[in-house]
Backbone as CSV, one residue per row, in Angstrom:
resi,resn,N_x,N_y,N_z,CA_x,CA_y,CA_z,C_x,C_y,C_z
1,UNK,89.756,97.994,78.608,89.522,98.391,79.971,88.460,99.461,80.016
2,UNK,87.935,99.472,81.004,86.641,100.305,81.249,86.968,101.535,81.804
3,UNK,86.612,102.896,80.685,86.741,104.063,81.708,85.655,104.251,82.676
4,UNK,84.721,103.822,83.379,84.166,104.011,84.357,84.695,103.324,85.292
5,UNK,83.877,103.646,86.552,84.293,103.235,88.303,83.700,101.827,87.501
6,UNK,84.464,100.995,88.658,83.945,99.312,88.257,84.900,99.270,89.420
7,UNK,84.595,97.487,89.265,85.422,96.469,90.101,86.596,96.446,89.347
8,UNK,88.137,96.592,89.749,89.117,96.262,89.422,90.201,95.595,90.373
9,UNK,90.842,94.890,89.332,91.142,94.312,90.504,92.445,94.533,92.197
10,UNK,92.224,93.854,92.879,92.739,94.382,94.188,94.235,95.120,93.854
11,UNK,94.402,96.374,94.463,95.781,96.375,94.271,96.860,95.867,94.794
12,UNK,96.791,95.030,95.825,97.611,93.911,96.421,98.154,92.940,94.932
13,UNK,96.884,92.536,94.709,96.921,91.508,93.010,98.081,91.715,91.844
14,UNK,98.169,93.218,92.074,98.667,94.122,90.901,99.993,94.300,91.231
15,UNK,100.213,95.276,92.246,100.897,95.301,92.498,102.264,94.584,93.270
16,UNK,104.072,94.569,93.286,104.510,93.978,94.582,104.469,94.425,95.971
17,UNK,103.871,96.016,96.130,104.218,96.307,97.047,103.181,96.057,98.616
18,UNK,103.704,96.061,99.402,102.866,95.603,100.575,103.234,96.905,101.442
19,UNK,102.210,96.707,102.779,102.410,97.759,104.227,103.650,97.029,104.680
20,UNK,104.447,98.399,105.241,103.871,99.760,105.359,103.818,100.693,103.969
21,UNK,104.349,100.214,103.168,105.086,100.827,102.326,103.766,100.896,100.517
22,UNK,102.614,100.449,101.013,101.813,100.084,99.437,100.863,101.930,100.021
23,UNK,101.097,102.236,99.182,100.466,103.785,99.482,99.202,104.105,98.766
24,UNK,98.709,102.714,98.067,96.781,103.321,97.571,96.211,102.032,98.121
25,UNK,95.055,102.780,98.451,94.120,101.424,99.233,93.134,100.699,98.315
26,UNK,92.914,101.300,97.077,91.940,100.921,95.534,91.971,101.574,94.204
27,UNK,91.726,101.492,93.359,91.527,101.715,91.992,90.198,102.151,92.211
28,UNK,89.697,103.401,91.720,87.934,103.561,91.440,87.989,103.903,90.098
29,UNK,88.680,104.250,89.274,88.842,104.699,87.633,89.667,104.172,86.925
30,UNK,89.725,103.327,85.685,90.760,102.765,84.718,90.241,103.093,83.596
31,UNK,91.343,103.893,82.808,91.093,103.645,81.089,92.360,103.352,80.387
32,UNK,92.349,103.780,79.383,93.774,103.585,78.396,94.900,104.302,78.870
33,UNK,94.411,105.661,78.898,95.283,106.968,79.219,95.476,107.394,81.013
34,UNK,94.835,106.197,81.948,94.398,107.447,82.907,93.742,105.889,83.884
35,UNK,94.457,106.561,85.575,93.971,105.470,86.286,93.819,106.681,87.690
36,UNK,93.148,106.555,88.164,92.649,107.166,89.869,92.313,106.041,91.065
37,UNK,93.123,106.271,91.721,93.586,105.790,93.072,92.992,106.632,94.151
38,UNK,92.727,105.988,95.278,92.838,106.613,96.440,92.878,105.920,97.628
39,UNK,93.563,106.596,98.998,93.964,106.529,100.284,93.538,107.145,100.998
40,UNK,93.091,106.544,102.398,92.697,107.335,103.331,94.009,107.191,104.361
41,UNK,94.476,108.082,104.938,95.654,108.107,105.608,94.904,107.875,107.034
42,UNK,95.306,107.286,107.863,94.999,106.552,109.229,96.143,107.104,109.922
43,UNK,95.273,107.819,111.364,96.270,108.307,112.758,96.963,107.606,113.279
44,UNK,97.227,105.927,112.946,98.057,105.372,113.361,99.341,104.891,112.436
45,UNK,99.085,105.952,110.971,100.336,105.510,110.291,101.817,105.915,110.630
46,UNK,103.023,105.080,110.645,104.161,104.946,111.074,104.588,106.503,111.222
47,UNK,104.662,107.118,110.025,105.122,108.350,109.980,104.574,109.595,110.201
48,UNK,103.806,109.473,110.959,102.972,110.220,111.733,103.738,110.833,112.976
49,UNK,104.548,109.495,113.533,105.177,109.604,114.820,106.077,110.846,114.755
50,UNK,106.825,110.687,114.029,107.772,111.620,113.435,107.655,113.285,112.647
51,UNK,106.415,113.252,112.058,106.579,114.081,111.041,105.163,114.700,111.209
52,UNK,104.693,115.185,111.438,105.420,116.065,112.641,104.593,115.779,114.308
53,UNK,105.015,115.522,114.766,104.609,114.797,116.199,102.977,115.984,116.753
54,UNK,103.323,117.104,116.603,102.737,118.241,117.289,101.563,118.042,116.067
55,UNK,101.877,118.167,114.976,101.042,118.658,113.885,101.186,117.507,112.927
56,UNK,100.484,116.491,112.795,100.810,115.594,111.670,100.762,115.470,110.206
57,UNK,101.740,115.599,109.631,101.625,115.931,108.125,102.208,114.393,107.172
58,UNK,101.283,114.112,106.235,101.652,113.014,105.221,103.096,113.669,104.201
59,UNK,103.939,113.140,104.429,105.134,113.573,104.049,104.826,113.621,102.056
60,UNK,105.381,114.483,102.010,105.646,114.568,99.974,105.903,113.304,99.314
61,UNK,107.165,112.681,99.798,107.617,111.542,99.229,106.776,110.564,99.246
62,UNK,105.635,110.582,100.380,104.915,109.299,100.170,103.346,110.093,99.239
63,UNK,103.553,111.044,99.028,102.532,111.443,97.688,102.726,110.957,96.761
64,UNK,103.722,111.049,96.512,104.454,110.900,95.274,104.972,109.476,95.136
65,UNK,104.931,108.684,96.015,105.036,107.264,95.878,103.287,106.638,95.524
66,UNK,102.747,107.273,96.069,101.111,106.851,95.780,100.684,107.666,94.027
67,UNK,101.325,108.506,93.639,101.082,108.799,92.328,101.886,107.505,91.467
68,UNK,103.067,107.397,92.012,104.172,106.555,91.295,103.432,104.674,90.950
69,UNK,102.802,104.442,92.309,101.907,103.261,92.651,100.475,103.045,91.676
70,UNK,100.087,104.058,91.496,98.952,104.360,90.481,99.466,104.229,88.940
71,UNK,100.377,105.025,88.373,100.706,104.493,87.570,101.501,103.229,87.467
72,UNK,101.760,102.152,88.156,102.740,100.909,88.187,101.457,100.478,87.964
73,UNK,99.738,100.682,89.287,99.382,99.589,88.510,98.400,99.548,87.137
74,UNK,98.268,100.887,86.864,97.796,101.095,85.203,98.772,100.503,83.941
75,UNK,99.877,100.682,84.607,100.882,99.617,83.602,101.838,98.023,83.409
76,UNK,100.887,98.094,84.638,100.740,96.142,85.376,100.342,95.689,84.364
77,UNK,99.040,96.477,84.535,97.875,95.527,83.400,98.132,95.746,82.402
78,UNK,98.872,96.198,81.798,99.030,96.725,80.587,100.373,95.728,80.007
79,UNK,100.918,95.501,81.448,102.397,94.127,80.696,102.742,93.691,82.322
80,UNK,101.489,92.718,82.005,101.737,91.666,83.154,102.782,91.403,83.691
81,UNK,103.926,91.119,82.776,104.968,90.284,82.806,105.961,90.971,83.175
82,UNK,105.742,92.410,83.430,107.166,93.442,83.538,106.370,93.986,85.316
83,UNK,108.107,94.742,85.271,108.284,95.062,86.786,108.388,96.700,86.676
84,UNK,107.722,97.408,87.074,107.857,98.990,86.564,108.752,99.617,88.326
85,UNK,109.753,100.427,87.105,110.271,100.751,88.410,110.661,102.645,88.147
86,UNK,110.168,103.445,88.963,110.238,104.795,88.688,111.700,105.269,88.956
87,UNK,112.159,106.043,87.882,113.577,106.417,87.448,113.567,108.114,86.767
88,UNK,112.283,108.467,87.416,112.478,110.178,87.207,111.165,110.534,87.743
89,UNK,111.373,112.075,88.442,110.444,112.851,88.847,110.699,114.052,88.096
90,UNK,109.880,114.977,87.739,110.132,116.430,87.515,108.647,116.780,87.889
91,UNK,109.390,118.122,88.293,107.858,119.445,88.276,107.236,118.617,89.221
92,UNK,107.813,118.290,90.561,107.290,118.295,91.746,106.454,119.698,92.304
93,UNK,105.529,119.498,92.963,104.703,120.356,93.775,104.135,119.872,94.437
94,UNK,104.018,120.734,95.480,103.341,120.624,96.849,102.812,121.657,97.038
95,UNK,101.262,122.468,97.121,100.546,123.066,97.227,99.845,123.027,98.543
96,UNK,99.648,122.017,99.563,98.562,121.662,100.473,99.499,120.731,101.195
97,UNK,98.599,120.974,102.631,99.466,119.651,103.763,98.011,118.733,104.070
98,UNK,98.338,117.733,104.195,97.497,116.725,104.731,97.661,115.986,105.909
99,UNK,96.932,115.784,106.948,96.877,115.227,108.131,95.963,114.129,108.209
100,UNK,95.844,113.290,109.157,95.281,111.762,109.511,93.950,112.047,109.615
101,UNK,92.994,110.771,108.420,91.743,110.853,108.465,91.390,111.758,106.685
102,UNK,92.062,112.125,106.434,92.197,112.378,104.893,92.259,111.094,103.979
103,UNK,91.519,111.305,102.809,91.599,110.252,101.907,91.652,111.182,100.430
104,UNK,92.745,111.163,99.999,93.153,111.678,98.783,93.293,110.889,97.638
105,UNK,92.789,111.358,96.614,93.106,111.237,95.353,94.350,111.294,94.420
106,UNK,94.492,109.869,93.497,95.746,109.825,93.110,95.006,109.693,91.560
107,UNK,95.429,110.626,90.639,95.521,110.690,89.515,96.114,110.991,88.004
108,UNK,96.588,109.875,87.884,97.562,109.903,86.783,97.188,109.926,85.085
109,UNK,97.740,110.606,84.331,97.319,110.860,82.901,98.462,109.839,82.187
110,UNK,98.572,108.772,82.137,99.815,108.058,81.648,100.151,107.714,80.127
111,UNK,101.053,108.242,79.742,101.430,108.497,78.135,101.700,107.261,77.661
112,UNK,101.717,106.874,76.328,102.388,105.705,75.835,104.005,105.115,76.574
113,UNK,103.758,103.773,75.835,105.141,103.206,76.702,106.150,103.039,75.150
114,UNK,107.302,103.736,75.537,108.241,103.810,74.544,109.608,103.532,74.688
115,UNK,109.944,102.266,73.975,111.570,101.599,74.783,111.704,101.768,76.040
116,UNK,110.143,100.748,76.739,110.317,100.318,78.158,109.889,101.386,79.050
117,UNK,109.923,102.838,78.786,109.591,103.828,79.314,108.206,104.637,79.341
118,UNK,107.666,104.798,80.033,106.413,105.654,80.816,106.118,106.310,81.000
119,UNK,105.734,107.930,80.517,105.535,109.096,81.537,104.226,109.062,81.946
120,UNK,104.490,109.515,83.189,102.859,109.944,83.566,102.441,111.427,84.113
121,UNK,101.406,112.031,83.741,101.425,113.357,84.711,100.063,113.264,85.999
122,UNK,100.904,113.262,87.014,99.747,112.961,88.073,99.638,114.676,88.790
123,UNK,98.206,113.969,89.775,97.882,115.200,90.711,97.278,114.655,91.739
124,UNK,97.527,115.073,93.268,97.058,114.533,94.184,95.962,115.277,94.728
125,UNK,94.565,114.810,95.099,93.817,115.977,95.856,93.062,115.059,96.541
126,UNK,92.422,116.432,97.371,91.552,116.188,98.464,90.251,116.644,98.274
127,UNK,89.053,115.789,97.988,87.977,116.421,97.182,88.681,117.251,96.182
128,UNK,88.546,118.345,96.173,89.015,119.310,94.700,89.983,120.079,95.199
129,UNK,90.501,119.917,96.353,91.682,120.667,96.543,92.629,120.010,95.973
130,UNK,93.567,120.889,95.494,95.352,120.073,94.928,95.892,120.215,95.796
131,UNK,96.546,118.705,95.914,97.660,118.928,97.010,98.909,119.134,96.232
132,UNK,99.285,117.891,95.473,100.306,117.748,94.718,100.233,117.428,93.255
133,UNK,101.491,117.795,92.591,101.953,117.160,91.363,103.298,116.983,90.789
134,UNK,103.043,115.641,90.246,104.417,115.776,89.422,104.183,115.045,88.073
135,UNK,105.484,115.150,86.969,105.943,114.164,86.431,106.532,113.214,86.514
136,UNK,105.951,112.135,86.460,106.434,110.298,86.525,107.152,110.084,85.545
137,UNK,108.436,109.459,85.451,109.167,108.603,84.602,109.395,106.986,84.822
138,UNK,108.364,105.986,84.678,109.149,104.683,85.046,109.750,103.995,83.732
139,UNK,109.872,102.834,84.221,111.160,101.649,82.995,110.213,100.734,83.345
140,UNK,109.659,100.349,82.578,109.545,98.610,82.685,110.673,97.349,82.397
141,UNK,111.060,97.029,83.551,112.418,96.124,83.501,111.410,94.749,83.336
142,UNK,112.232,93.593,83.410,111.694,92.187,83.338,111.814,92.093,84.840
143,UNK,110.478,91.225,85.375,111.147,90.621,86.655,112.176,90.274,87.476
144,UNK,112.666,90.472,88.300,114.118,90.143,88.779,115.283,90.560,87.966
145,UNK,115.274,91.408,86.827,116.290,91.561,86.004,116.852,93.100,86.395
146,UNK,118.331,94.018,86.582,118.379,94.379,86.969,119.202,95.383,86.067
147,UNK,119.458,95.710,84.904,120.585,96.225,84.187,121.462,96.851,84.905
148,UNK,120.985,97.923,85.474,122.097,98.829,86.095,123.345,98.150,87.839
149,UNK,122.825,96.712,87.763,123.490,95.998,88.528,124.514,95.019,87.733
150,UNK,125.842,95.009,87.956,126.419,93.845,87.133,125.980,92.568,87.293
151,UNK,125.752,91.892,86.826,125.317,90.388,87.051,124.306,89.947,87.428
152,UNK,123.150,91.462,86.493,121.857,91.012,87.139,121.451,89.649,85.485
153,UNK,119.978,89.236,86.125,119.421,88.356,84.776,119.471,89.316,83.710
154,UNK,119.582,89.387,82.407,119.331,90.359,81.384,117.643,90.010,81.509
């Protein structure tokens, strides 16, 4: 994989997740260790309405789902065939608020994969401001397979 900006492919492609809920709009950076994402947040997104009506702020959790999304799809490509599903956060931060018409940066440093497992250390910004960071923990499960459900597929 190419550490420079290139064409990669769509993250629709990559990923399962769809709107409202797919929180990066492209890939501009892929390497071994390390993938950068970014979103421009739009005044007509859902949670806008809500949060905060007067003052609109992009909620934490969906930072941190767009860090989480960045690394799923640096480790798409990496095992086509698996379903990455995030099963730890630490060393959350929130430094900065963001409002509609922002397009932030999602960048993840993602460690080897070891018995199915992932860390990644991301940071969210705005040009060079930090908004956020955390530590990522996902699992790469098999498709449709569910361990922690009885009677899922193994």
């Amino acid at each position: 994989m190419s550490g420079h900006p290139g064409p990669f492919p769509s993250v629709s492609s990559v990923l399962p997740h769809r709107p409202p809920f797919l929180c990066i709009d492209r890939v501009v950076e892929l390497s071994e260790d390390r993938v950068v994402a970014v979103r421009t947040f739009q005044a007509d997104e859902s949670f806008f309405l809500g949060h905060f009506p007067e003052r609109p702020v992009v909620p934490g959790v969906v930072l941190i789902e767009g860090l989480a999304q960045a690394m799923a799809y640096h480790s798409l490509l990496h095992h086509p065939s698996r379903q990455i599903l995030l099963v730890g956060i630490d060393q959350a931060r929130f430094r900065s608020t963001i409002g509609p018409g922002t397009e932030v940066t999602f960048e993840v440093h993602v460690g080897e994969q070891r018995f199915g497992l992932t860390k990644g250390r991301g940071e969210v910004r705005s040009l060079t401001q930090p908004i956020a960071s955390a530590t990522l923990l996902g699992y790469a499960a098999e498709p449709h397979g569910n361990p922690s459900i009885p009677g899922g597929t193994p």
